[in-house]
C-alpha positions in Angstrom: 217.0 128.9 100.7 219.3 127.3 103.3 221.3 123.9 102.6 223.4 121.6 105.0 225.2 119.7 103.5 227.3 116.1 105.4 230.1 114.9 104.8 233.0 112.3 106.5 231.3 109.2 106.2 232.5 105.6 104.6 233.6 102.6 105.5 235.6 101.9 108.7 236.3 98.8 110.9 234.8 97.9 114.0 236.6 100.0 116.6 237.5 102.4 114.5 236.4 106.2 113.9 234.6 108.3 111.9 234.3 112.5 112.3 231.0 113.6 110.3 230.4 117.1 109.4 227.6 119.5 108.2 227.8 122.6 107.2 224.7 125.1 106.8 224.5 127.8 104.1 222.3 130.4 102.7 220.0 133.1 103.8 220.4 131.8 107.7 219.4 134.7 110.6 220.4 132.2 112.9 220.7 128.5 113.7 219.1 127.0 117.0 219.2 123.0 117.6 221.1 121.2 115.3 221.5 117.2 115.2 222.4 113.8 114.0 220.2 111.6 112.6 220.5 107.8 111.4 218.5 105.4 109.6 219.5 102.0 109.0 217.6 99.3 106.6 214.1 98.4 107.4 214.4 100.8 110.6 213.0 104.4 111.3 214.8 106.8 112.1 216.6 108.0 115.1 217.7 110.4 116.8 221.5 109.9 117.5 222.9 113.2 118.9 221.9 116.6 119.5 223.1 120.0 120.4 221.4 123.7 121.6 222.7 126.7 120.2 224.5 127.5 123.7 226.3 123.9 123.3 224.1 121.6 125.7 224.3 118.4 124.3 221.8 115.4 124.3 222.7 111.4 123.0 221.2 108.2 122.5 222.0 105.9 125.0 223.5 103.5 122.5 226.1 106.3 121.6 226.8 107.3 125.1 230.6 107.4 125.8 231.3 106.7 122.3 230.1 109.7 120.1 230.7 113.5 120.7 228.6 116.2 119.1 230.0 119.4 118.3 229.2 122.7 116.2 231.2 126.1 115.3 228.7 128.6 115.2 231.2 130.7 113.3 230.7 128.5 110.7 227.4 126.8 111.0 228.7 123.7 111.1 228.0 120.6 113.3 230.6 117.5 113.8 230.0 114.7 115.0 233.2 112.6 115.9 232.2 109.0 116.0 234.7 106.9 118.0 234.7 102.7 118.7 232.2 102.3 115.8 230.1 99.2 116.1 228.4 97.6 113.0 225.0 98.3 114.3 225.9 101.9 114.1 226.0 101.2 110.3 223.2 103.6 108.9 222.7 106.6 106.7 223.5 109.6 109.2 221.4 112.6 108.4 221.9 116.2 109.8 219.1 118.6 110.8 219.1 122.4 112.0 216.8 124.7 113.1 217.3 127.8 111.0 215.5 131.3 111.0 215.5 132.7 107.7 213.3 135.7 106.0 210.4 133.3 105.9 210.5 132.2 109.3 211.8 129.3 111.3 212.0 125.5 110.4 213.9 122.5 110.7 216.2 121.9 107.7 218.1 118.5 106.7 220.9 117.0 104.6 220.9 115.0 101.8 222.8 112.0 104.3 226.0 110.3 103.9 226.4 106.5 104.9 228.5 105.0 107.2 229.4 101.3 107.0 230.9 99.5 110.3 232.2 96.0 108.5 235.4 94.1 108.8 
C-alpha cells in the first residue's frame, strides 16, 4: 500500500508564499512522475506542476515564473514552493506519483490540503 501525504497549505495574502510538500511511503520500488494538482469550486481539475524522475519539469502557464516544483528522491517527497500567490490560485492542491510497487505500477494521490489566497 503506498500513501502521499501534503502538507504546507493555509491561508496567505496576496503576494505572499506558500511551500507545499508531499511525501510518499510504503511498499514503493520506485517513483516516476510526480505532480501538483488543484481544484477550485465548481472547476475541474488541473494540472498545476509536474516533474520526471530525472528532474524535468513541466507548469501551467498561469504558474509560470511564479511556482517551482521540486522533489528529493531520497525521500520521496515532492515540494512545491508557491511564490506571489494570487487569489485565483485559491484551490485544494492535490499531489500525485507514479509508483511501482509489488503489484505493479499506478498513479497514486493525496488526500489534498487547501490553500486560500484572501486579504
Amino acid at each position: 500500500q503506498v500513501q502521499l501525504v501534503e502538507s504546507g497549505g493555509g491561508l496567505v495574502q496576496p503576494g505572499g508564499s506558500l511551500r507545499l510538500s508531499c511525501a510518499a511511503s510504503g511498499s514503493i520500488f520506485s517513483i516516476y512522475d510526480m505532480g501538483w494538482y488543484r481544484q477550485a469550486p465548481g472547476k475541474q481539475r488541473e494540472l498545476v506542476a509536474a516533474i520526471t524522475s530525472g528532474g524535468s519539469t513541466n507548469y501551467a502557464d498561469s504558474v509560470k515564473g511564479r511556482f517551482t516544483i521540486s522533489r528529493d528522491n531520497a525521500k520521496n517527497t515532492v515540494y512545491l514552493q508557491m511564490n506571489s500567490l494570487k487569489p485565483e490560485d485559491t484551490a485544494v492542491y492535490y499531489c500525485n506519483g507514479v509508483v511501482r510497487t509489488t503489484s505493479g505500477m499506478r498513479h497514486y494521490w493525496g488526500q489534498g490540503t487547501q490553500v486560500t489566497v484572501s486579504s
